[in-house]
FITI-939840 format. One line per field, with one value per atom (N, C-alpha, C, O): x, y, z; residue in three letters; atom name. Coordinates in Angstrom, 3 decimals. Layout:
<atoms>
X X | ... $
Y Y | ... $
Z Z | ... $
zapa Ala | ... $
rotor CA | ... $
</atoms>
This chain:
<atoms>
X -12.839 | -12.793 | -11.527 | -11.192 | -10.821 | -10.332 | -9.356 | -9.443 | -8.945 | -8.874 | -7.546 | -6.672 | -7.136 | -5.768 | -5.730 | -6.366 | -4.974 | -5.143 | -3.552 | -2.364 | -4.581 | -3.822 | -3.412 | -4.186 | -2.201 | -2.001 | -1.604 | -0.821 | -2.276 | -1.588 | -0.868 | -0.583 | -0.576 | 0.661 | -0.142 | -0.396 | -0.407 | -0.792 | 0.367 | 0.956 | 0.484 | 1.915 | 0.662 | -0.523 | 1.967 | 1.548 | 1.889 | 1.809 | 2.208 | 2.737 | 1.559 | 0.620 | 1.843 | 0.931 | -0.571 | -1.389 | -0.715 | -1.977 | -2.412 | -3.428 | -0.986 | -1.207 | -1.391 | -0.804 | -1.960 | -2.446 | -2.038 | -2.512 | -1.107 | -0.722 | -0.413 | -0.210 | -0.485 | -0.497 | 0.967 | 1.911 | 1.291 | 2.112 | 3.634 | 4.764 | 3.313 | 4.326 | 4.694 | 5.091 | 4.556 | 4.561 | 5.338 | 5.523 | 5.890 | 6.739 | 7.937 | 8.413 | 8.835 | 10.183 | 10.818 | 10.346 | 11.851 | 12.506 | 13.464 | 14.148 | 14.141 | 15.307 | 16.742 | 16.376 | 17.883 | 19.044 | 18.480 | 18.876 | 17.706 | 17.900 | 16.617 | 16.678 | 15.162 | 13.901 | 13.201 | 12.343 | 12.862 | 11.557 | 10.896 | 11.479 | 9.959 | 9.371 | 9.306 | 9.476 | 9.204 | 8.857 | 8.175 | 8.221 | 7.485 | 6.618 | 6.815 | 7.587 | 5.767 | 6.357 | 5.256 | 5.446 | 4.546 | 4.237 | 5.021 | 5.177 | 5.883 | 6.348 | 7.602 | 8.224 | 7.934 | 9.454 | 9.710 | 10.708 | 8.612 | 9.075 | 8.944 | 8.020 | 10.032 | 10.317 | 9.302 | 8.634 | 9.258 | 7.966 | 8.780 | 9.211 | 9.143 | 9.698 | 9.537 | 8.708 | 10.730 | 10.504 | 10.946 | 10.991 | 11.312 | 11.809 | 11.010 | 11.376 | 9.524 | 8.968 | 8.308 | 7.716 | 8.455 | 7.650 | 8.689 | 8.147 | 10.542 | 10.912 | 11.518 | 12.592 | 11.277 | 11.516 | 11.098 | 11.693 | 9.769 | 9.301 | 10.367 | 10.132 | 11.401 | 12.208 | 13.479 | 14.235 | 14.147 | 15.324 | 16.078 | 15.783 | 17.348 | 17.598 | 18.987 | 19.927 | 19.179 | 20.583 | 21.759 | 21.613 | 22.670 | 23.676 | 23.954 | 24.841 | 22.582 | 22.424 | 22.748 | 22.899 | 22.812 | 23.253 | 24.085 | 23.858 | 24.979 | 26.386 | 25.763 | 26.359 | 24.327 | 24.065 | 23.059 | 23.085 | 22.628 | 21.791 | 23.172 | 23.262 $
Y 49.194 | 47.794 | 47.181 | 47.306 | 46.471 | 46.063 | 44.504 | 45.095 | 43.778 | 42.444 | 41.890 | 42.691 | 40.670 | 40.559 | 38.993 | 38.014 | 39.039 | 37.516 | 36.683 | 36.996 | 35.114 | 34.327 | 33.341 | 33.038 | 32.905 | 31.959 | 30.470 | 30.564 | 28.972 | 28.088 | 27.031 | 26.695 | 26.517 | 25.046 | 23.748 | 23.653 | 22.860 | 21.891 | 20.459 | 20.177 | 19.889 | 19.046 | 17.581 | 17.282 | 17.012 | 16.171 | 14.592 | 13.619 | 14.606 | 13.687 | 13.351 | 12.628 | 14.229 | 14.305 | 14.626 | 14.232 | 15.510 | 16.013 | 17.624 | 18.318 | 17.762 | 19.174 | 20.252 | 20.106 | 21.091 | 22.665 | 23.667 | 23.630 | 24.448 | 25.718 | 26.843 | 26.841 | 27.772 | 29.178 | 29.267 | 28.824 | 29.734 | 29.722 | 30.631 | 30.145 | 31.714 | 32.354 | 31.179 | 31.663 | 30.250 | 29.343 | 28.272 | 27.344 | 28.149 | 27.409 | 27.619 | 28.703 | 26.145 | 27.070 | 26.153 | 25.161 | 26.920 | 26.184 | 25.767 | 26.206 | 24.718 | 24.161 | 25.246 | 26.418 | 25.155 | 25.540 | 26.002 | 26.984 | 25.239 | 24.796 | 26.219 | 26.915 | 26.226 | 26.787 | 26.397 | 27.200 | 24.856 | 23.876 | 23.986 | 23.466 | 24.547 | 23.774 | 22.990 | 21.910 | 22.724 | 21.443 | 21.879 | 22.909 | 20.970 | 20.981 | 20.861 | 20.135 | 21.915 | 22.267 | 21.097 | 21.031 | 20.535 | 18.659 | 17.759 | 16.926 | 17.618 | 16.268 | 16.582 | 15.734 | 17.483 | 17.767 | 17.467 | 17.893 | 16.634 | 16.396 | 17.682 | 18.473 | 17.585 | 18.915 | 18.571 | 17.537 | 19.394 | 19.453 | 20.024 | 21.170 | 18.947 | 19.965 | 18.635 | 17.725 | 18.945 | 18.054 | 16.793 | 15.954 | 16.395 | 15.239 | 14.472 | 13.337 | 15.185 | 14.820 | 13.476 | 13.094 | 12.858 | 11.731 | 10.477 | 9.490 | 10.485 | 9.542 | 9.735 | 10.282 | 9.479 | 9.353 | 10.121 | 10.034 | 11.182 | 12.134 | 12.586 | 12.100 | 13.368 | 13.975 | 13.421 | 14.291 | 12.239 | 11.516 | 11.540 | 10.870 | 12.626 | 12.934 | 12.406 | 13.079 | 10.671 | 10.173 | 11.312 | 11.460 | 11.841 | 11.943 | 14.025 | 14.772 | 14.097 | 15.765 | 16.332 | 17.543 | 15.557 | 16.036 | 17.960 | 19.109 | 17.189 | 18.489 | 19.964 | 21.038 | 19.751 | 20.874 | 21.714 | 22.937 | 21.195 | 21.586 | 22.130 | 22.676 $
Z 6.078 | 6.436 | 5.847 | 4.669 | 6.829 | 6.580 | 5.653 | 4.577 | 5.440 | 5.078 | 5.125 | 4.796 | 5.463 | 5.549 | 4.802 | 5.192 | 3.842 | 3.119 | 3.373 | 3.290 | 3.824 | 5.063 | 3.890 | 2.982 | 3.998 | 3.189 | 4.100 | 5.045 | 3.688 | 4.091 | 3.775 | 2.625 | 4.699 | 3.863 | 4.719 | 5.920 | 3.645 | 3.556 | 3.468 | 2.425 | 4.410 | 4.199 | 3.516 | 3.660 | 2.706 | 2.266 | 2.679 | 1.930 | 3.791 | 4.719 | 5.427 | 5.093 | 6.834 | 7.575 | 7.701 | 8.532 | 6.570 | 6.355 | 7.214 | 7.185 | 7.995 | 9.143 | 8.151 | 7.079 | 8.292 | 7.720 | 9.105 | 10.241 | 8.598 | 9.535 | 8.398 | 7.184 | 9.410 | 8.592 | 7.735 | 8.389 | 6.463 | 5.747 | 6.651 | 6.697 | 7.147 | 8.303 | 9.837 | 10.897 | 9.728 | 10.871 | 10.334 | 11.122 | 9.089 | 8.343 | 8.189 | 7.850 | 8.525 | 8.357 | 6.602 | 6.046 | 6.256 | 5.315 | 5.344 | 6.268 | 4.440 | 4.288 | 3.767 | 3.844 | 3.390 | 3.010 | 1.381 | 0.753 | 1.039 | -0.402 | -0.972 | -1.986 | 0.567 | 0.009 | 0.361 | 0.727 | 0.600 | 0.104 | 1.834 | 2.785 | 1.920 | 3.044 | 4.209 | 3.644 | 5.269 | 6.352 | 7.243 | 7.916 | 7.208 | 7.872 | 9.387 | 10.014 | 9.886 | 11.505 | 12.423 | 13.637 | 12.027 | 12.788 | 12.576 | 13.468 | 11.134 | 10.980 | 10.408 | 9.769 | 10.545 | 9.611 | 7.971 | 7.390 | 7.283 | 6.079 | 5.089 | 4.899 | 4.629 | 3.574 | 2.423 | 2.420 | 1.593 | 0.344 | -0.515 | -0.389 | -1.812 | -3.391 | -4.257 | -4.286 | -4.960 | -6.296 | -5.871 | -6.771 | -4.670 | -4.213 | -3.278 | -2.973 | -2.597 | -1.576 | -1.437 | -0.428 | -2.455 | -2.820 | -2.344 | -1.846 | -2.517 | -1.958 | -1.044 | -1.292 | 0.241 | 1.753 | 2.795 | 3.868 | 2.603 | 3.139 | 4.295 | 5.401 | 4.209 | 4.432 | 4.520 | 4.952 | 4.285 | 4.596 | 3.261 | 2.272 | 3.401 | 2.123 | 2.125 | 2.549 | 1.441 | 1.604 | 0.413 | -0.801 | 1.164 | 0.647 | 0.275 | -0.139 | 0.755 | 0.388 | 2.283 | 2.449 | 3.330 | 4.437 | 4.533 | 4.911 | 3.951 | 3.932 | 3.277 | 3.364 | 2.553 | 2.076 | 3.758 | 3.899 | 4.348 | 5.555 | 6.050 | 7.150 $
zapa Unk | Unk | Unk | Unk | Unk | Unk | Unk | Unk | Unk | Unk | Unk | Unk | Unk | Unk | Unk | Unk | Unk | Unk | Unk | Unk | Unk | Unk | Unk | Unk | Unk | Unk | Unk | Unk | Unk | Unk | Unk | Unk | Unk | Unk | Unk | Unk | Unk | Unk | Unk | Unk | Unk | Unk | Unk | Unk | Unk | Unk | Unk | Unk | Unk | Unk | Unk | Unk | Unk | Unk | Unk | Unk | Unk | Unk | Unk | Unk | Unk | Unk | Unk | Unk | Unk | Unk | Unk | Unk | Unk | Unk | Unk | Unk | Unk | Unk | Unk | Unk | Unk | Unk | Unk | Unk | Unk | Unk | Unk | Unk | Unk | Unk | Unk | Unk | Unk | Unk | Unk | Unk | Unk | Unk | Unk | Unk | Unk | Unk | Unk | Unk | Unk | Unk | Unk | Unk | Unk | Unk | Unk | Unk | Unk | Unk | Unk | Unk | Unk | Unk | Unk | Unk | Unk | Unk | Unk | Unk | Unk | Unk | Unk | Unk | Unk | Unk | Unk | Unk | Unk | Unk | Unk | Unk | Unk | Unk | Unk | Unk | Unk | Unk | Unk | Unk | Unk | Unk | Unk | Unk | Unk | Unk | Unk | Unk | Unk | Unk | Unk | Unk | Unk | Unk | Unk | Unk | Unk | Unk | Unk | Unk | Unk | Unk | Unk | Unk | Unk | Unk | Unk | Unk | Unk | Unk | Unk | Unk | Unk | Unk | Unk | Unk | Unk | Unk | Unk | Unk | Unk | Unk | Unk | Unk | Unk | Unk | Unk | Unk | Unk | Unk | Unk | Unk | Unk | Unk | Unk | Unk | Unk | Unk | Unk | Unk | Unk | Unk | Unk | Unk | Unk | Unk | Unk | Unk | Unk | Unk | Unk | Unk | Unk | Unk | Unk | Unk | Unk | Unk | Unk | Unk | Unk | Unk | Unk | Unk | Unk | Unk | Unk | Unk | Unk | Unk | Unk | Unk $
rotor N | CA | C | O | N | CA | C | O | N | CA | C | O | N | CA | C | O | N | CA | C | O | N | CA | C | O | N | CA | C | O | N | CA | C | O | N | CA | C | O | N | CA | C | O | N | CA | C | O | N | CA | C | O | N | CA | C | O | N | CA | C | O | N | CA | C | O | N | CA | C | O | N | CA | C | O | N | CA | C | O | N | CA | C | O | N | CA | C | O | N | CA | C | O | N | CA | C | O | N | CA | C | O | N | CA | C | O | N | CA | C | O | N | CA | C | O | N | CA | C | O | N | CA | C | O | N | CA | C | O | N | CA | C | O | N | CA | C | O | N | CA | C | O | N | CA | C | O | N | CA | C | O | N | CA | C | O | N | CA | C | O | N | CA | C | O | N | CA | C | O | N | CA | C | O | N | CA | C | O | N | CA | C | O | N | CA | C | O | N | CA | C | O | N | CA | C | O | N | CA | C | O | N | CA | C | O | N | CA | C | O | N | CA | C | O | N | CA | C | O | N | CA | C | O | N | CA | C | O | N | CA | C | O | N | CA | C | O | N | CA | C | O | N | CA | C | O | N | CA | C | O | N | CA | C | O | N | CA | C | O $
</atoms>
């Protein structure tokens, strides 16, 4: 018997849950979410994804 362990991502925006392989990431690592685009890290809290001045790194 078999078992295959599923991991997921929980955005904290939107509230969407999709499978952790169905996620894409930023330049940097962090997450976004594939409903709402907002990225998830140590910054997610001001502007759920609108990152003034970090552009040039994407």
């Amino acid at each position: 018997m078999s078992f295959e362990w599923v991991s997921y991502f929980e955005c904290t925006a939107c509230g969407g849950l999709e499978r952790a392989d169905a996620v894409g990431y930023d330049s940097l690592g962090y997450p976004e979410c594939p409903n709402c685009g907002t990225r998830t890290g140590p910054l997610a809290g001001s502007g759920h994804g609108t990152w003034t001045g970090s552009e040039a790194l994407d």
